[in-house]
C-alpha positions as CSV (number, residue, x, y, z in Angstrom):
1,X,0.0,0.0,0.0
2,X,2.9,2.4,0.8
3,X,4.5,1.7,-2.3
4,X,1.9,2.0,-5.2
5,X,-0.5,5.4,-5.2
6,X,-3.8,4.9,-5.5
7,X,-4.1,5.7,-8.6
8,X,-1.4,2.6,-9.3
9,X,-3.3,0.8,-7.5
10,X,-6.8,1.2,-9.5
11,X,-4.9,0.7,-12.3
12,X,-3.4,-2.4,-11.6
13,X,-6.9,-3.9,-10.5
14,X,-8.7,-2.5,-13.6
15,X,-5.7,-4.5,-15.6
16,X,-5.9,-7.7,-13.6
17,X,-2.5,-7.5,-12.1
18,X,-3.9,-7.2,-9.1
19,X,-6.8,-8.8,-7.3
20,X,-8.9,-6.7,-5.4
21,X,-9.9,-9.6,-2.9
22,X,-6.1,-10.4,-2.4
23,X,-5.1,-6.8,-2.0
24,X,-8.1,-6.2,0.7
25,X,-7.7,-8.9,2.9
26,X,-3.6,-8.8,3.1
27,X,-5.1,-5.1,4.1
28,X,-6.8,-6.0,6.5
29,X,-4.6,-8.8,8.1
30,X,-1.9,-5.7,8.6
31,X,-4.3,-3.4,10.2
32,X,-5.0,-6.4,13.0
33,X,-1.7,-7.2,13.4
34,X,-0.4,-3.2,13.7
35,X,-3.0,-1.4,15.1
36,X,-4.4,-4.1,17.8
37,X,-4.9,-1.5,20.4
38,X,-7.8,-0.3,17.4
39,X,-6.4,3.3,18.3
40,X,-6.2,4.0,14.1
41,X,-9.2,2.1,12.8
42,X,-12.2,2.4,15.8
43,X,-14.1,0.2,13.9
44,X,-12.9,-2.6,11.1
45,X,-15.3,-3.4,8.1
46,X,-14.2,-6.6,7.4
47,X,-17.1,-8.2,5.8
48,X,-18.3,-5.2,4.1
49,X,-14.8,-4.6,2.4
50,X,-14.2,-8.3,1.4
51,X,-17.8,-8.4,-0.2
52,X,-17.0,-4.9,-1.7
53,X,-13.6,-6.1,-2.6
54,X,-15.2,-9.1,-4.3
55,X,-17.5,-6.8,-6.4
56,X,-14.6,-4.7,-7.2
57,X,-12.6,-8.0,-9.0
58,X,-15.7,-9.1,-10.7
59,X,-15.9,-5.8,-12.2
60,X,-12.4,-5.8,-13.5
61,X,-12.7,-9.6,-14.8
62,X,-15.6,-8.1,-16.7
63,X,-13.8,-4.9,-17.6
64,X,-16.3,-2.5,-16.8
65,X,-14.4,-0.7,-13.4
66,X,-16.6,1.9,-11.9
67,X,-14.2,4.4,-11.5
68,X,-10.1,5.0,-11.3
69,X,-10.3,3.5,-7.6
70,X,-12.3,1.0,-8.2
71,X,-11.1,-1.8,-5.8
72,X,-9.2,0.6,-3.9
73,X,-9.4,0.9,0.1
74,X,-10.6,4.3,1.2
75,X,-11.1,4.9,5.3
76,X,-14.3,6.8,5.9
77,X,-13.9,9.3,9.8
78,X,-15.9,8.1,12.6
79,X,-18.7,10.6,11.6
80,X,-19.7,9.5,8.3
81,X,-22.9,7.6,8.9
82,X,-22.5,3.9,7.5
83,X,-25.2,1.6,7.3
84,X,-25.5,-1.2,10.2
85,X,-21.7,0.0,11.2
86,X,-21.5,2.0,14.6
87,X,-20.7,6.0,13.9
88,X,-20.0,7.3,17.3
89,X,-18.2,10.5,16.3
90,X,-15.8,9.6,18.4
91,X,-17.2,9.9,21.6
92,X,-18.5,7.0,24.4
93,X,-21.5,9.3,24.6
94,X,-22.6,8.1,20.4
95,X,-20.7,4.3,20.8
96,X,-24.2,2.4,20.5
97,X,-25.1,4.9,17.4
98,X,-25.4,2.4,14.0
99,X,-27.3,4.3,11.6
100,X,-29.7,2.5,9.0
101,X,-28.2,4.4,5.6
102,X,-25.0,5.1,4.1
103,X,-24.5,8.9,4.2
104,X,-24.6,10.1,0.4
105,X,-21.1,10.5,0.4
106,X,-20.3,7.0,1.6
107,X,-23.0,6.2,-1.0
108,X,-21.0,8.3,-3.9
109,X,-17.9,5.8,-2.4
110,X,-19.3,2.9,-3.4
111,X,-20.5,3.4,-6.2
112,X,-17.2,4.5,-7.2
113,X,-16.2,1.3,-6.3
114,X,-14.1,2.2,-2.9
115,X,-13.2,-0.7,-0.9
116,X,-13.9,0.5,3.4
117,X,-11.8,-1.6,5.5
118,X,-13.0,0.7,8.1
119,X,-13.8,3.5,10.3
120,X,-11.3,5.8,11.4
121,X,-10.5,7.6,15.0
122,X,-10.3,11.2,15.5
123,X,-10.8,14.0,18.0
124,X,-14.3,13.7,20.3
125,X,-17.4,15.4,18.5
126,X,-14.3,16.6,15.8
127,X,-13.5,19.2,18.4
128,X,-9.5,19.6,18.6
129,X,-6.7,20.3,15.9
130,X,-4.2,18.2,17.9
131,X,-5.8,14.7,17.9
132,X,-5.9,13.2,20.9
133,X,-9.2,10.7,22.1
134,X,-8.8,9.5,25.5
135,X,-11.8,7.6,25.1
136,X,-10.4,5.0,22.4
137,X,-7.1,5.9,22.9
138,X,-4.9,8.6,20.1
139,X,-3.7,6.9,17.1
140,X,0.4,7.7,17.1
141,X,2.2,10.2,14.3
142,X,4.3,7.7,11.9
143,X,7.0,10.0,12.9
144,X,7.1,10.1,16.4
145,X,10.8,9.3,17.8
146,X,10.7,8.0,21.6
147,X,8.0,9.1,22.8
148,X,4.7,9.2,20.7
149,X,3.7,12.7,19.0
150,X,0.1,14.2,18.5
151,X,-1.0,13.1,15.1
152,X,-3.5,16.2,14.4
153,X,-6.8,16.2,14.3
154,X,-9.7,16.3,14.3
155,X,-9.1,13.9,11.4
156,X,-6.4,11.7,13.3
157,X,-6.9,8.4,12.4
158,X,-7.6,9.1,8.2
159,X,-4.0,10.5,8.2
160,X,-2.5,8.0,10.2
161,X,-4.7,5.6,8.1
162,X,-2.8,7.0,4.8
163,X,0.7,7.8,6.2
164,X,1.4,4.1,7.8
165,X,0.0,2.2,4.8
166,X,-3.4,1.2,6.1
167,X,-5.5,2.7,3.3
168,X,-4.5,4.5,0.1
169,X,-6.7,7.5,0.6
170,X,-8.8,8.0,3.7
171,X,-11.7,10.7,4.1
172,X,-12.0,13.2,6.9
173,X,-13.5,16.7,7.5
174,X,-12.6,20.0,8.1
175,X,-14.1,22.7,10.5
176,X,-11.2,24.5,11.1
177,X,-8.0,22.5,10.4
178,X,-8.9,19.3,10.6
179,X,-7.5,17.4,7.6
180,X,-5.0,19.8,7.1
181,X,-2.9,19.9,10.4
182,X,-3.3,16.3,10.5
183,X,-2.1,15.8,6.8
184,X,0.5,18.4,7.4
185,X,2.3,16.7,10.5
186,X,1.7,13.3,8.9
187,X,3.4,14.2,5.7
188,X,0.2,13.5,3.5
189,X,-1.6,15.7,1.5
190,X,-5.0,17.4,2.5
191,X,-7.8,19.1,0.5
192,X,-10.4,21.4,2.2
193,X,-13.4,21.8,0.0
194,X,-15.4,25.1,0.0
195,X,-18.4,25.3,2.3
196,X,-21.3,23.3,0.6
197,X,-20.1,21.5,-1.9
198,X,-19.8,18.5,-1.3
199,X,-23.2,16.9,0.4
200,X,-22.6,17.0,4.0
201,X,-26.1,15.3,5.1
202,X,-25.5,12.0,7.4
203,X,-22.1,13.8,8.4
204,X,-22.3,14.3,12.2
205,X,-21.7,17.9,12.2
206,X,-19.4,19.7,14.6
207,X,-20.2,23.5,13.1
208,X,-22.6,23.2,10.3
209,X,-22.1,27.1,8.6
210,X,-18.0,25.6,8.3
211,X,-18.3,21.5,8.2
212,X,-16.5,20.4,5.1
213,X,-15.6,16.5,3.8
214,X,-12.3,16.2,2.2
215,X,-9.8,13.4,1.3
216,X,-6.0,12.9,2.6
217,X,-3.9,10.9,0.5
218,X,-0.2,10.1,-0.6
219,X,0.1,12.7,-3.3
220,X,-2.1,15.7,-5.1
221,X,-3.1,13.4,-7.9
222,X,-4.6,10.5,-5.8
223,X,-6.3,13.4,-3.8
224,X,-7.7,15.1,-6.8
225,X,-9.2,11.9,-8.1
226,X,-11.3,11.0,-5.2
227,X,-12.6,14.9,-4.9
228,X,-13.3,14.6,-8.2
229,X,-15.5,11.1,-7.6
230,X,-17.2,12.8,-5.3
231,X,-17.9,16.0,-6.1
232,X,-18.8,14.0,-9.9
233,X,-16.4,16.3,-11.8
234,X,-14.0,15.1,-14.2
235,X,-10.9,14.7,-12.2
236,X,-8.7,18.0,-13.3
237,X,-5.8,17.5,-15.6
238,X,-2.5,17.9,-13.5
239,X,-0.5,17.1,-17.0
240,X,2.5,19.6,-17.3
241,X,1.9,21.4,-13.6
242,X,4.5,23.9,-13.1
243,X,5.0,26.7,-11.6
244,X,5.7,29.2,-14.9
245,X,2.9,32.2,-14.9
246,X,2.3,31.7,-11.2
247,X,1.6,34.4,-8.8
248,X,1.4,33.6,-4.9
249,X,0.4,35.6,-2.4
250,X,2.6,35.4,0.6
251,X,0.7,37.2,4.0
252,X,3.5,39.3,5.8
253,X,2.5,38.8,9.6
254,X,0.0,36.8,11.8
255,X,1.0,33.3,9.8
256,X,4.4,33.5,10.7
257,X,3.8,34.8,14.2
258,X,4.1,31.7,15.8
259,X,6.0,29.7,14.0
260,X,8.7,27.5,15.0
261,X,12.4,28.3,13.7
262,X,12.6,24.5,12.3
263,X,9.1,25.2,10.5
264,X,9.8,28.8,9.5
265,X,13.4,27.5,7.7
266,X,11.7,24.8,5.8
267,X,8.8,26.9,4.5
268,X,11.0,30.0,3.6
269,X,13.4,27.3,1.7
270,X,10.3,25.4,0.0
271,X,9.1,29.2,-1.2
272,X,12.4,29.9,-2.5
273,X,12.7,26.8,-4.5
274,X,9.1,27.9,-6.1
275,X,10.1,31.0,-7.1
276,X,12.8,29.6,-8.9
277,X,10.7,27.3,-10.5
278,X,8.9,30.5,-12.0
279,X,6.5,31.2,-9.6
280,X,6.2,34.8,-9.1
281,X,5.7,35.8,-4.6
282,X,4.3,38.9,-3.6
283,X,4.1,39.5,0.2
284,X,1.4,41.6,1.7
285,X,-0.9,42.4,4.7
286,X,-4.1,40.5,4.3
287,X,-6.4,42.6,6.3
288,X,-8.9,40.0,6.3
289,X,-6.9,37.2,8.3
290,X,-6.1,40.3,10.9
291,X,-10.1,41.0,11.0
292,X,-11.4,37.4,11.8
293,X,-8.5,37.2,14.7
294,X,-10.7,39.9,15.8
295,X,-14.1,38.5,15.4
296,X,-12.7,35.5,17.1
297,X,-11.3,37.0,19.5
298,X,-14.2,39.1,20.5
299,X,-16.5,35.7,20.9
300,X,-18.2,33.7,20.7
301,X,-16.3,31.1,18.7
302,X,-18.4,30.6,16.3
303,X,-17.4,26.3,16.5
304,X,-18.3,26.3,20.2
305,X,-21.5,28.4,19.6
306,X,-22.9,26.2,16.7
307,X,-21.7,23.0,18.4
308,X,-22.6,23.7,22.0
309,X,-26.5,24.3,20.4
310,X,-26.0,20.6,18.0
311,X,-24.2,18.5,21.1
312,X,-24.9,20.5,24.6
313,X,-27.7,18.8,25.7
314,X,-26.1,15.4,25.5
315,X,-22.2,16.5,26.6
316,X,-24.1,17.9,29.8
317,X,-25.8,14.9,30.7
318,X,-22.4,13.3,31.1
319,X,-19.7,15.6,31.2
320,X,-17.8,13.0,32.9
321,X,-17.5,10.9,29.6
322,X,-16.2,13.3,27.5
323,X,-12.6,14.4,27.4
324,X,-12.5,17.7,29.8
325,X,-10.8,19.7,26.7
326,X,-13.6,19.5,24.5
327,X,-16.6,20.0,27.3
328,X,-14.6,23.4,28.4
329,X,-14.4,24.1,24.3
330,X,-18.4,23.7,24.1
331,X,-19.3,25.4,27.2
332,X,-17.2,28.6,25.2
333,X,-20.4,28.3,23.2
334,X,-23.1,27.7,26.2
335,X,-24.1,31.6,26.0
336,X,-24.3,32.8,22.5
337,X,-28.0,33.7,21.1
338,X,-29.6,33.1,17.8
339,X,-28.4,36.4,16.6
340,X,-24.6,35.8,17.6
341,X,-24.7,33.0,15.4
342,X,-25.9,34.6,12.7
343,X,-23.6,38.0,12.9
344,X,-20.7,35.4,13.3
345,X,-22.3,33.5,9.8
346,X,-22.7,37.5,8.0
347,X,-19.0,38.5,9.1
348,X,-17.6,35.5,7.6
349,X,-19.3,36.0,4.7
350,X,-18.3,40.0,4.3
351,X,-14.7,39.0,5.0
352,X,-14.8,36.3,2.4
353,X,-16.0,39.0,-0.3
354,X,-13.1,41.8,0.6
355,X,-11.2,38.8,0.5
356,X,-11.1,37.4,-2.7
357,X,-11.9,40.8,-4.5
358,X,-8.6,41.4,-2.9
359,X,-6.6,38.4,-4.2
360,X,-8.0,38.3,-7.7
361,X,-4.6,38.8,-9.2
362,X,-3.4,35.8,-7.5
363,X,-3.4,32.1,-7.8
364,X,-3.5,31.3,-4.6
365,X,-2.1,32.6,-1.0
366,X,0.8,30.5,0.4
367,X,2.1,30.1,4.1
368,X,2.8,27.7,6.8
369,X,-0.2,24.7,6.8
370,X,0.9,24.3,10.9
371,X,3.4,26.7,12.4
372,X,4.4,24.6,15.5
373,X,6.0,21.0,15.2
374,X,3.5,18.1,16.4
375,X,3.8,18.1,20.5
376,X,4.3,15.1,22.6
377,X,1.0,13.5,23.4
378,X,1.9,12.7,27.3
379,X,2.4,16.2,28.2
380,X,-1.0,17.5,26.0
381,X,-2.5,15.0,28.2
382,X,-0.9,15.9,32.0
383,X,-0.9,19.7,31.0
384,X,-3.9,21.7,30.1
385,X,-2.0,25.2,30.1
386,X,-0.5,23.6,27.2
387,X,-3.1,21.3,25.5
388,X,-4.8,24.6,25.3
389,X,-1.9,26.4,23.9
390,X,-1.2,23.9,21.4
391,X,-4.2,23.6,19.9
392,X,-5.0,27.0,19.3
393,X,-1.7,27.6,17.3
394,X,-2.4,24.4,15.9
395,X,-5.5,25.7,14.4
396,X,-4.1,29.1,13.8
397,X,-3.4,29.1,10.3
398,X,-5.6,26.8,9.0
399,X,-8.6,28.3,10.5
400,X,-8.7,31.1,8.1
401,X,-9.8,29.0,5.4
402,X,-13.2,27.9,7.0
403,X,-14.4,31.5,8.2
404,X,-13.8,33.1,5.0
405,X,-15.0,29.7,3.5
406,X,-12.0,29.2,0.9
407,X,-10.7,25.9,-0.8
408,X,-7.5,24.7,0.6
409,X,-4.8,22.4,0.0
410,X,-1.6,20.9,2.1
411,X,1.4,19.5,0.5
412,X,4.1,18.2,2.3
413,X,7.4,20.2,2.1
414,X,9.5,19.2,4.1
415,X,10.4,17.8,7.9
416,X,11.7,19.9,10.9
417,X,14.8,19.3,13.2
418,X,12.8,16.8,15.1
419,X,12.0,15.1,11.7
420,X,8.3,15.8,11.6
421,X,7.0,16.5,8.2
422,X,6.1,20.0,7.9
423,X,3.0,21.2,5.3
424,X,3.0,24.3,3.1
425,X,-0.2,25.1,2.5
426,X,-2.4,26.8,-0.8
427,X,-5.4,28.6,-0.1
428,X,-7.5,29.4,-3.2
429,X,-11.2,31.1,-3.8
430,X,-14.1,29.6,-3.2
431,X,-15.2,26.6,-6.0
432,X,-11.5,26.9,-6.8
433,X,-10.8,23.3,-5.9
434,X,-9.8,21.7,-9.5
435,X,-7.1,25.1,-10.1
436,X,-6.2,24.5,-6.9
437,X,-5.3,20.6,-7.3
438,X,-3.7,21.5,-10.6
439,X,-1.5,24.2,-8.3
440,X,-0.6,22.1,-5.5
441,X,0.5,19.4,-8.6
442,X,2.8,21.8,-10.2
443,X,4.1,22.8,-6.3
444,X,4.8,19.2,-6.0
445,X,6.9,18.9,-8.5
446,X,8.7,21.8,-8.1
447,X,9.8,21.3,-4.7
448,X,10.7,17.8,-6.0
449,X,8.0,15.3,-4.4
């Protein structure tokens, strides 16, 4: 799995070179034998991939594939509902939760063919950018050294999923980071999809005015084809990606405010190596980023507001249960009114059109995906001062993208001096997400990926 893309993969499949039944359950025999403590997958589809897996091969012996990953295993986040399969969100609170459908993306999945050898573990109610579940225990970052390193979250276990081998592409969702900082300290690739685009009903919703789906996978190309699946686009053409014409806009403060030395190095090197693949870098202020600090600042958060009104009631009725972390995040929330929410919704929306009248002349803005290095997950655990610390800088960056409700994209460029991958990431308009791919291809090759 770690060696073929899944693209390759489909490929190979589609040409008979390799059987989807025999690729599936070796699969699945290396998810039970490396994640036994079920702190990646929360769930294992066994019998639903092998029959899936079956379908998959009789389609290729017939040659009539589905789709370019037909036969290819895709993890699906604990909060896509899955028919007769438990979707718990990731919380003890939702455990006994086994919805009756497939959620119409899931639905889109297999009728593309997409082989689920599971369910995937991420942050409680999708509430944190650092990844921790002390509930079901926090999947490990692939690069941790001695001790084991957040793997970033909310969408934890998809990029663990894809990084260690245990799926070829994995989906997760995004509210405010959470494929990206995941992707981004995993070393994968991340796409956040504008605001309502892609159908997010039977998607347990953290903050429905900024919920997105995206996919994580090994490379732009295999992450392009599944948004392309299910979004029912013709997958954009990445052919002959470069970075001649380009013109980047590179924000002059608050991105690089807190960034790490290690992280700052790499992304200033990664920048330089686009410019001299053609790409032309302007830095500037963008006002907009300083004004939602603001609005943020100011309260309430607009995550805690909408997801304190979706998930109070049942986090209150046992507090206990939940992770203390994401209770004290919600209870942010407790007090905002109907018309809080919607002035937060209307200034999100205001900032998004200054925004991209703003960047017109530009491809896309570039900075930092993460600016700190993934943090140990036995201190995030024994210190709160600095759980909460973390996780806000985690989310720092990233969090732009969802309240001006822009596409986004995280490639990996590089590692740090703790050799952590470190993510440089592409934020483009809104419905911008086939340039975008087609951007983050010709990134990739310029920086030599």
């Amino acid at each position: 799995m770690r060696e073929r893309s899944a693209r390759e993969l489909g490929a190979a499949i589609a040409a008979g070179r390799v059987d989807a039944r025999e690729l599936t359950a070796a699969l699945l025999d290396h998810i039970a034998a490396v994640d036994g403590d079920r702190a990646v997958y929360l769930v294992r589809t066994e019998e639903r991939a092998m029959r899936e897996a079956a379908a998959a091969h009789d389609r290729a012996r017939r040659g009539m594939t589905a789709s370019p990953l037909d036969g290819v295993p895709v993890s699906w986040k604990d909060l896509y509902d899955t028919a007769g399969i438990p979707t718990s969100h990731g919380s003890a609170l939702l455990r006994d939760r086994v919805p009756e459908h497939d959620c119409p993306l899931v639905a889109r999945g297999v009728r593309a063919g997409w082989v689920m050898p599971g369910k995937t573990n991420q942050s409680e109610f999708a509430f944190s950018g650092l990844g921790l579940n002390p509930t079901f225990g926090t999947p490990a970052n692939p690069y941790s050294g001695s001790e084991p390193l957040a793997p970033g979250g909310s969408s934890s276990g998809a990029a663990v999923s894809v990084a260690a081998g245990l799926a070829a592409v994995a989906m997760g969702s995004d509210t405010g980071g959470s494929v990206r900082v995941p992707a981004a300290w995993c070393g994968v690739t991340g796409l956040k999809t504008t605001w309502n685009t892609l159908p997010m009903e039977g998607v347990l919703p953290l903050a429905p005015s900024l919920d997105t789906a995206g996919p994580l996978a090994r490379d732009v190309a295999d992450a392009a084809v599944a948004w392309a699946t299910l979004a029912r686009r013709p997958a954009p053409d990445l052919t002959g990606a470069s970075m001649k014409g380009v013109r980047l806009l590179v924000p002059r403060t608050l991105v690089w405010d807190d960034c790490e030395l290690g992280i700052d190095r790499v992304v200033r090197e990664a920048l330089d190596r686009l410019a001299k693949a053609g790409a032309t870098l302007v830095e500037a202020d963008v006002p907009e980023f300083a004004e939602a600090d603001r609005i943020i600042a100011r309260g309430p958060y607009l995550p805690s507001a909408e997801g304190y009104a979706v998930w109070g009631d049942l986090v209150e009725s046992a507090p206990e249960r939940v992770f203390s972390q994401i209770v004290e995040r919600f209870r942010l929330g407790a007090k905002a009114s109907p018309i809080d929410l919607a002035r937060l919704v209307l200034e999100g929306r205001r900032l998004q059109a200054t925004y991209v009248a703003r960047t017109a002349g530009f491809d896309a803005a570039v900075m930092p995906t993460v600016p700190i290095s993934a943090p140990p997950v036995a201190r995030l655990l024994k210190d709160e001062a600095f759980y909460v610390e973390r996780n806000l800088k985690a989310l720092s960056n990233t969090r732009y993208g969802n309240y001006l409700g822009l596409s986004g994209l995280t490639v990996p460029c590089g590692t740090d001096e703790a050799g952590v991958p470190v993510g440089l990431m592409l934020l483009g308009a809104p419905h911008a997400e086939a340039r975008l791919l087609r951007l983050g291809a010709g990134v990739e090759r310029a920086l030599g990926a």
